[in-house]
C-alpha positions as CSV (number, residue, x, y, z in Angstrom):
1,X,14.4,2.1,-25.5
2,X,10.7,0.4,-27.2
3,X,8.7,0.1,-24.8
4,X,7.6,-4.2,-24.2
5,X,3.7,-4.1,-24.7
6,X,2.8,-7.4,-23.2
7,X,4.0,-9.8,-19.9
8,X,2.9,-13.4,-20.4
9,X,2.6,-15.9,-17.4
10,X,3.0,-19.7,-17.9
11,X,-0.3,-21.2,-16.5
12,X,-1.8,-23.2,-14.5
13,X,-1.4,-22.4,-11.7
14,X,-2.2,-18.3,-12.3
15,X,0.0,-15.9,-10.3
16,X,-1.5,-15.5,-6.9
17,X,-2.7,-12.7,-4.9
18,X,-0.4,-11.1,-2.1
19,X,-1.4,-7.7,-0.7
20,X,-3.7,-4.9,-1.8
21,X,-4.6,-1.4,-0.5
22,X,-5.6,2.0,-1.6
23,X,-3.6,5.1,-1.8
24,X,-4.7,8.8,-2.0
25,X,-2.0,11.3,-2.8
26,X,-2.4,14.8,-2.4
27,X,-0.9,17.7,-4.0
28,X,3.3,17.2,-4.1
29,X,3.0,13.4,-3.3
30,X,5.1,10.9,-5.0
31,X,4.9,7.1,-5.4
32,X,7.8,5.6,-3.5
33,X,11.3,4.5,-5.6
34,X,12.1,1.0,-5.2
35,X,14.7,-1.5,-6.6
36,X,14.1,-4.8,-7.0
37,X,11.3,-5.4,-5.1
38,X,10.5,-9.5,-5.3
39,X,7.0,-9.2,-6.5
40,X,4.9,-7.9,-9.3
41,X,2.8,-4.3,-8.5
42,X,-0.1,-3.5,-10.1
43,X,-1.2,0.0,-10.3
44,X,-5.0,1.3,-11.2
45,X,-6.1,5.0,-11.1
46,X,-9.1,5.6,-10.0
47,X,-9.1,9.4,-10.1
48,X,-6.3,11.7,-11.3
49,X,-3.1,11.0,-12.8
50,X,-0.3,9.4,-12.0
51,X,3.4,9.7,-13.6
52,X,5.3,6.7,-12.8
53,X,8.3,5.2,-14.6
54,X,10.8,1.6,-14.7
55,X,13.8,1.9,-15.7
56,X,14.3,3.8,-18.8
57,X,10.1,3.8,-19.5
58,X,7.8,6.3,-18.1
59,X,3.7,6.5,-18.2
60,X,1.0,9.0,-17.6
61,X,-2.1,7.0,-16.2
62,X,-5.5,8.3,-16.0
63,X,-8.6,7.2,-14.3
64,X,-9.3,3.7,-15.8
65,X,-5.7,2.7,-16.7
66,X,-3.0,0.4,-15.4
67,X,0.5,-0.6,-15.3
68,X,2.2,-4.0,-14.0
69,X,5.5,-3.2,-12.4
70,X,8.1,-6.2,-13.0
71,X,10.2,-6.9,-9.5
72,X,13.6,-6.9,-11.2
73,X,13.5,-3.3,-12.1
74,X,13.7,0.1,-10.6
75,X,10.6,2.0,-10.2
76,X,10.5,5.5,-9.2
77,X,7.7,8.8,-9.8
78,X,8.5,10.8,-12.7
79,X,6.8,13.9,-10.8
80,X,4.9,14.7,-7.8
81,X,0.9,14.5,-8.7
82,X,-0.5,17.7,-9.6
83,X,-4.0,17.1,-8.9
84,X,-5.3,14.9,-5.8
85,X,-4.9,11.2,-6.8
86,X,-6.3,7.8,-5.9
87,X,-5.4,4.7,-7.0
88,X,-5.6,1.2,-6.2
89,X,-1.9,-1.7,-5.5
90,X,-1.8,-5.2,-6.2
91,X,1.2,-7.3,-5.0
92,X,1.3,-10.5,-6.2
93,X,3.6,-13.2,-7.3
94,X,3.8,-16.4,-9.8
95,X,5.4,-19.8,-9.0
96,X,5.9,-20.3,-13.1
97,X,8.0,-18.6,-16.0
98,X,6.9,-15.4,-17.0
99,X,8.5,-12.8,-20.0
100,X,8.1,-9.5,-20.6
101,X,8.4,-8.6,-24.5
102,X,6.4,-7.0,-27.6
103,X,3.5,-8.2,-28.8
104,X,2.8,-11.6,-30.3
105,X,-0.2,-13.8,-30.7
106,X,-1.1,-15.7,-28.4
107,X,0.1,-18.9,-30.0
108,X,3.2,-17.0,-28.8
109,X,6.4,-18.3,-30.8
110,X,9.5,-17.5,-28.8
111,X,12.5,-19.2,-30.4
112,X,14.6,-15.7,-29.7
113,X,13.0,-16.3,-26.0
114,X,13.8,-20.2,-25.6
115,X,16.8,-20.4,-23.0
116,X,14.6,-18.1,-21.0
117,X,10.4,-19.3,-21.6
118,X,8.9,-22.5,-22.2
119,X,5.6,-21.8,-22.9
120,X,2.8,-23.8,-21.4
121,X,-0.1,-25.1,-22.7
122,X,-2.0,-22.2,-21.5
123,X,-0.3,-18.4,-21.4
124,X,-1.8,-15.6,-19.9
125,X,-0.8,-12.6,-22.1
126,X,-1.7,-9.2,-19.6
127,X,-0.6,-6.1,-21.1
128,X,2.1,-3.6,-19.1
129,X,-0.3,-0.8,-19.5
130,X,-3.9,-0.7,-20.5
131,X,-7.0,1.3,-20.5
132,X,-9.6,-0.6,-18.5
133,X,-12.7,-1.8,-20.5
134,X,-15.2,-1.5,-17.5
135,X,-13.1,0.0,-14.7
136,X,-16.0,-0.3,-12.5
137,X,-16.0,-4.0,-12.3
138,X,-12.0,-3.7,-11.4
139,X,-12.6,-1.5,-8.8
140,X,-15.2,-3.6,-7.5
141,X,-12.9,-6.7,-7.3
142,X,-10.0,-4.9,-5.8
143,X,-12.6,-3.5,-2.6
144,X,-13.6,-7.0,-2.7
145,X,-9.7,-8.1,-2.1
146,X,-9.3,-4.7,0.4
147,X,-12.3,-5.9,2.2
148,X,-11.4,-9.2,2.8
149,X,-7.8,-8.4,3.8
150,X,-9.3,-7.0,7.1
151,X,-10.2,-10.6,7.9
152,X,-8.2,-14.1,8.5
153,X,-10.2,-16.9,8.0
154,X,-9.6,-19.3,5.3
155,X,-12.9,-18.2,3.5
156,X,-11.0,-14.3,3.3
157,X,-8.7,-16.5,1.7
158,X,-10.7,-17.4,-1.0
159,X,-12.5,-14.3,-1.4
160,X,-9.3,-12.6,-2.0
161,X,-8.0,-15.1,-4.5
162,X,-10.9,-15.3,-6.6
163,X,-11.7,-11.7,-7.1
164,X,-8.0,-11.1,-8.3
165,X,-8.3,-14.1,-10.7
166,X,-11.1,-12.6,-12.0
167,X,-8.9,-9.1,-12.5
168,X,-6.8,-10.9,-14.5
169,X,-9.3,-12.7,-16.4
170,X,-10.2,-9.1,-17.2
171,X,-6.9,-7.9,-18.3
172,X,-6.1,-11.2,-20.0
173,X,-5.8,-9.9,-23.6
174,X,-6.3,-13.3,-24.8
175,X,-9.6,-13.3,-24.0
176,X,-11.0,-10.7,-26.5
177,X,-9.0,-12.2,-29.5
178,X,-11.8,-13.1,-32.4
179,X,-9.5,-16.0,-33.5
180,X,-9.8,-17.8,-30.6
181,X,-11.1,-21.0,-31.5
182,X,-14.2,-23.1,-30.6
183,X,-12.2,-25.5,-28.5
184,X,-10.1,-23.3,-27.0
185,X,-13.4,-21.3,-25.9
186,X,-14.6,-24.6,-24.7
187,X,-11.2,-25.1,-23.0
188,X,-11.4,-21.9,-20.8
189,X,-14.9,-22.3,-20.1
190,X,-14.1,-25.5,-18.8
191,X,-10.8,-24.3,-17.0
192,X,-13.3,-21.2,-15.5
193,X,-15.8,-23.9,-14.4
194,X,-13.6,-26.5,-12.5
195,X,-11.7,-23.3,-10.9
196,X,-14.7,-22.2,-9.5
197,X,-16.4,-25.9,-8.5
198,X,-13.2,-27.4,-7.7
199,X,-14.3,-27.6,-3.8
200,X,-16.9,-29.5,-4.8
201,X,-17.3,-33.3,-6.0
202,X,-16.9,-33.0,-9.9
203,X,-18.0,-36.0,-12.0
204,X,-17.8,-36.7,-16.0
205,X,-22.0,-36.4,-15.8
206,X,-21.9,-33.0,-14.1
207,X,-19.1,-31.7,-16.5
208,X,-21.7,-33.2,-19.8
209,X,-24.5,-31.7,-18.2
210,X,-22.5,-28.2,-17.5
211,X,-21.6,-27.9,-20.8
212,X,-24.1,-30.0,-23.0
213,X,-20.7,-31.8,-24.5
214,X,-20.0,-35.4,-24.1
215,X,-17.0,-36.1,-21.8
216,X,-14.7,-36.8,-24.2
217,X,-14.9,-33.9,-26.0
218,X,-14.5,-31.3,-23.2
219,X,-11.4,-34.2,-22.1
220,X,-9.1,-33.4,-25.3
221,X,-10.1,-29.6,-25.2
222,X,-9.1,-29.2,-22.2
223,X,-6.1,-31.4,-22.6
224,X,-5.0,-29.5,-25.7
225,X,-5.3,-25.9,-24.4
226,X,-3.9,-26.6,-20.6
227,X,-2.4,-29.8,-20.8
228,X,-4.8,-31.7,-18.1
229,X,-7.9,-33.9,-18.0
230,X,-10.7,-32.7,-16.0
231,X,-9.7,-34.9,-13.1
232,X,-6.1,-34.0,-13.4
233,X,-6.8,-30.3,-13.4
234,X,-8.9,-30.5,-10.1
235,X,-6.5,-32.4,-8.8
236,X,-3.8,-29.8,-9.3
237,X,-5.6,-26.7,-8.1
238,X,-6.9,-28.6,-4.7
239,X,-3.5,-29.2,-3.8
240,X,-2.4,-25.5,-5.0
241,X,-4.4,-24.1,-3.5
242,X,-3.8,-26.8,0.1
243,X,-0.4,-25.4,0.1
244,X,-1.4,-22.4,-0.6
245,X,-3.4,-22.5,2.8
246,X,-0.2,-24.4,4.7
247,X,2.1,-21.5,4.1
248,X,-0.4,-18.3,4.7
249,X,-3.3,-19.8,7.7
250,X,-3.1,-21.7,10.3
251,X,-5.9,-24.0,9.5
252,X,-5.7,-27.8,10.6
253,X,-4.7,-30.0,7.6
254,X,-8.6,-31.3,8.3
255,X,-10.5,-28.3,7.6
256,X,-7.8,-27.5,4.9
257,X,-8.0,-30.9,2.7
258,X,-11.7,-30.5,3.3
259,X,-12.0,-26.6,2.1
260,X,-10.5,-27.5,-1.2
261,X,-12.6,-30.7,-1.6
262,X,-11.1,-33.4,-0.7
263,X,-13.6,-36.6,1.1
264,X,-11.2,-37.0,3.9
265,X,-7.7,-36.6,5.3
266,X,-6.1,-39.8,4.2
267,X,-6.8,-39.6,0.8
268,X,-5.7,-35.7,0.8
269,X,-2.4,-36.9,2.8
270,X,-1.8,-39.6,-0.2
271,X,-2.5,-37.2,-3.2
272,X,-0.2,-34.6,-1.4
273,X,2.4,-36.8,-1.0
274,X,2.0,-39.0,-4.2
275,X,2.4,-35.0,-6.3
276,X,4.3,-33.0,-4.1
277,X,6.7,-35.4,-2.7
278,X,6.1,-35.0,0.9
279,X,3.5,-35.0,3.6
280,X,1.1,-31.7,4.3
281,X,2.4,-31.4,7.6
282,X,6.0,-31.9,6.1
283,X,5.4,-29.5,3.6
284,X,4.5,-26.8,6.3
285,X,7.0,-27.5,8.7
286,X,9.7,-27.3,5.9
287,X,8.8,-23.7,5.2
288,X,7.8,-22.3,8.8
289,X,11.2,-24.0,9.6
């Protein structure tokens, strides 16, 4: 069976962070063998090797190298580590369409895909396996997420999410093409920028200045690559990330709608319910229920 190079994630909204943790294995160990476990795992060595497999594909890590197990599949150790070994999990998960399959670029035509993946405007293309271009920045990130995960408040939260967006942003094979173009550049700049800011009160004079465009420019970039306007796009990750923070804290819908930027509660309570359909405090009931 060919081993599928690539997994590609319909986006916005990224897949979102779970769980991490670090595991040392000694001598004998073995990783554990699951079926089907609901949510993606990503694996990175940080010393020894590992000899995992999925299914009917196996792979030898090293330090420096990674591998996204899909949550359909079976994984299972190929053979007890031979040397001590440390590595660093990822669970996480993705609201959107994903599909594993062999390399492409990243305009990504899938007519033999199409009853399974619409592509989006935007498609995060992370590879199953890779060799880390500066594993010490990953490493970073992920005691960055470990670190945070000993605490609960909403700015842990954060902390956690951003770092592992910024894993992916790492991974994202995308991002190292040379034929990406200059408003597609623009487009992720932009995208980076407003993910980053979106907390904060966002204006078409800040976004010029930011980005020595006019307005309109950085508009139909960002429309073209994701499929939003600036406004739009802010929109949709404050009330991402808001229900984000309904489901996983226990946060008042005050300090929540003003965490991710909105002026005050009545205007958040009107967006939320004008795009998702029902009220914040509807929306968490509904799932704690």
């Amino acid at each position: 069976m060919k081993e599928p190079a690539y997994i590609y994630f319909n986006s916005p909204p990224s897949p979102y962070y779970l769980e991490s943790g670090f595991s040392d294995y000694q001598i004998g160990d073995s990783h554990p063998n699951r079926h089907r476990i609901n949510l993606f795992d990503l694996i990175i060595v940080r010393d020894g090797c590992l000899h995992l497999a999925e299914e009917d594909n196996s792979w030898r890590l090293e330090a420096g190298e990674t591998l996204i197990l899909l949550p359909d599949r079976h994984h299972y150790s190929v053979e007890p580590v031979k040397e001590a070994t440390s590595f660093y999990w990822i669970h996480f998960q993705t609201v959107n369409e994903w599909i594993e399959t062999e390399q492409i670029h990243y305009k990504f035509q899938v007519e033999a895909h199409q009853e399974c993946f619409n592509p989006s405007p935007y498609t995060m293309q992370l590879p199953k396996s890779m060799k880390l271009s500066f594993p010490q920045q990953a490493y970073q990130l992920i005691e960055q997420m470990n670190e945070a995960s000993k605490h609960v408040e909403p700015k842990a939260y954060w902390q956690k999410q951003y770092a592992f967006e910024e894993l992916l942003r790492m991974m994202d094979a995308k991002q190292n093409q040379a034929q990406t173009s200059s408003i597609v550049r623009l487009a992720e700049q932009v995208e980076h920028y407003l993910r980053n800011h979106y907390e904060q009160q966002i204006t078409n004079q800040s976004l010029s200045h930011a980005f020595n465009y006019h307005y309109n420019y950085i508009t139909r970039a960002l429309k073209q690559v994701y499929g939003y306007t600036p406004n739009e796009y802010v929109t949709k990750l404050r009330l991402d990330q808001a229900k984000t923070m309904l489901l996983n804290t226990h946060a008042t819908i005050s300090d929540i709608a003003s965490s991710v930027g909105f002026e005050n509660v009545p205007y958040f309570a009107n967006c939320f319910q004008k795009h998702v359909g029902i009220s914040p405090s509807g929306f968490r009931k509904k799932y704690y229920d």
